[in-house]
N, C-alpha and C positions, 0 to 999 in steps of 0.2 A: 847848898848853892855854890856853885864855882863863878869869881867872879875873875873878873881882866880890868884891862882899863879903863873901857869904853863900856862893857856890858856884864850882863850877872845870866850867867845860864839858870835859871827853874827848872827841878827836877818836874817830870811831866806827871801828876798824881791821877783818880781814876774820875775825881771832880772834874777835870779840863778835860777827860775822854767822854765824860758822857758828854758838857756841855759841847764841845764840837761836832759830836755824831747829833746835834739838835742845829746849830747853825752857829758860822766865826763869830755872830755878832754875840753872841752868848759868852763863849769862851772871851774874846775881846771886854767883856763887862767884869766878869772874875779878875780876870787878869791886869785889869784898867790900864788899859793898852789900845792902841789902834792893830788891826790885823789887815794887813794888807791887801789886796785883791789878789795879787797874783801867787801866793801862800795858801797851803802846801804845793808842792810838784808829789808831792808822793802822799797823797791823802791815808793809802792806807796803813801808814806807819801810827795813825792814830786807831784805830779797831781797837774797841772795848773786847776786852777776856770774855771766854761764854759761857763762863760763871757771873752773872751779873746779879748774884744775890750782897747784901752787906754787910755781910761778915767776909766776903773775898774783896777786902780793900786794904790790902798790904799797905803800908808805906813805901815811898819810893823809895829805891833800893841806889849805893854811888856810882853803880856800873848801868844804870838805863836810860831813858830819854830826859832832853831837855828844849825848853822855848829859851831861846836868845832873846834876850827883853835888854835893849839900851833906855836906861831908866831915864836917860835926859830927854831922850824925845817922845818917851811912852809907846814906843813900838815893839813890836814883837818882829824880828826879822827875818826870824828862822827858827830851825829846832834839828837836832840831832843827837849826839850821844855814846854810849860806848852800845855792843852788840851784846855786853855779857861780862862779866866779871872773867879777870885773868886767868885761861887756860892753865893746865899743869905746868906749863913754859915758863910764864908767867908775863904770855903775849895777853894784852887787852885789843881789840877793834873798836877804831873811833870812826864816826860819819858826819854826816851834817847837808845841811841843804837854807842858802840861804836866800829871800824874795828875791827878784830880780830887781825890784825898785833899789835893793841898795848892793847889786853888784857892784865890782869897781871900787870899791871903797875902803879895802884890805882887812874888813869886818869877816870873811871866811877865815885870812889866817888870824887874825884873833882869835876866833873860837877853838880853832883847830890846836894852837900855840895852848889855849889855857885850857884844852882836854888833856895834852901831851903832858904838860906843868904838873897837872889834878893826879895823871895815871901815874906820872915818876915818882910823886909827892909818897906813894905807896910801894915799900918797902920791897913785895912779891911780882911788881912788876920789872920785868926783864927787857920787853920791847913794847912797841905800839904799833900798829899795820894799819894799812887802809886802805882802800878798793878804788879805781877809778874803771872809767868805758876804755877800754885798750885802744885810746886815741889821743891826742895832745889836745889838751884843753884847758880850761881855767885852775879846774878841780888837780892836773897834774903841776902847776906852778905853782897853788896855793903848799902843797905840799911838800915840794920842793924847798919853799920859802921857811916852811917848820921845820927844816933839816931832813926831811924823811927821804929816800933814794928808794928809787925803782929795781925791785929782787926780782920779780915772774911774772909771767905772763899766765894766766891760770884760765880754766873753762870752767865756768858758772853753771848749773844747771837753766836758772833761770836768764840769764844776762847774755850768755857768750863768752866770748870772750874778756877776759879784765886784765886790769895790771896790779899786782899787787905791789904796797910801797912799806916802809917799815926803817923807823928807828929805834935804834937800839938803845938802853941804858948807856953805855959804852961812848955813843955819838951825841948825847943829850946835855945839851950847853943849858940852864936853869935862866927863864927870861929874869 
């Protein structure tokens, strides 16, 4: 678990995957949590493995998903995470996606700040990157706000075009 000030990230396990592909209110019950209405934006970042036998129930692993859970108010307000353990570089990819009920509320850079915290915390990491819509928007100031600076402009297969952002070891001031 990665926590902050305000919130404790949950790594995402395969129990909260089946209970969501069954209904929030499920997952919401495990997790004794409220789940918001307008949670996920990107439902399919939860898709169960198609191995669904159980003996394929790894543990979650420090580099994969997680639910943002602010334990004061018992919500769940998002969920995101790294894409994958640090490249040969020793670049990690963080994301995140938080309810709309509690934009505005500088709970993204929170999360964002205590993934950056978590990856530097690890010795083999070198930088941290992160993808935004190759457009100004919340997602590019919350990023801004964790130190991260805008490096390319890149083509997505699926997205289009993105911007990629990325700090370095080097630029990484410890909250």
């Amino acid at each position: 678990m990665i926590k902050t000030t305000n919130l404790q990230l949950l790594p995402v396990e395969r129990i909260h995957l089946e209970a969501f592909s069954r209904n929030k209110s499920e997952l919401a019950a495990i997790l004794n949590v409220v789940v918001p209405n307008s949670w996920p934006h990107f439902p399919e970042a939860f898709s169960l493995p198609a191995d669904k036998s159980c003996e394929s129930n790894p543990p979650p692993t420090d580099w994969g998903n997680y639910f943002f859970i602010h334990p004061k108010n018992e919500v769940l307000l998002g969920n995101g995470g790294f894409t994958g353990s640090p490249d040969e570089s020793g670049t990690v990819e963080i994301g995140y996606e938080i309810a709309s009920e509690y934009w505005n509320r500088g709970l993204a850079t929170e999360v964002a700040q205590g993934m950056i915290d978590y990856a530097f915390a690890h010795e083999e990491v070198k930088a941290v990157i992160a993808h935004t819509l190759a457009e100004k928007n919340a997602s590019n100031r919350v990023l801004q706000k964790v130190g991260m600076k805008f490096i390319a402009e890149v083509d997505d297969p699926e997205e289009g075009k993105i911007w990629r952002w990325q700090i370095s070891r080097d630029e990484y001031y410890p909250t």
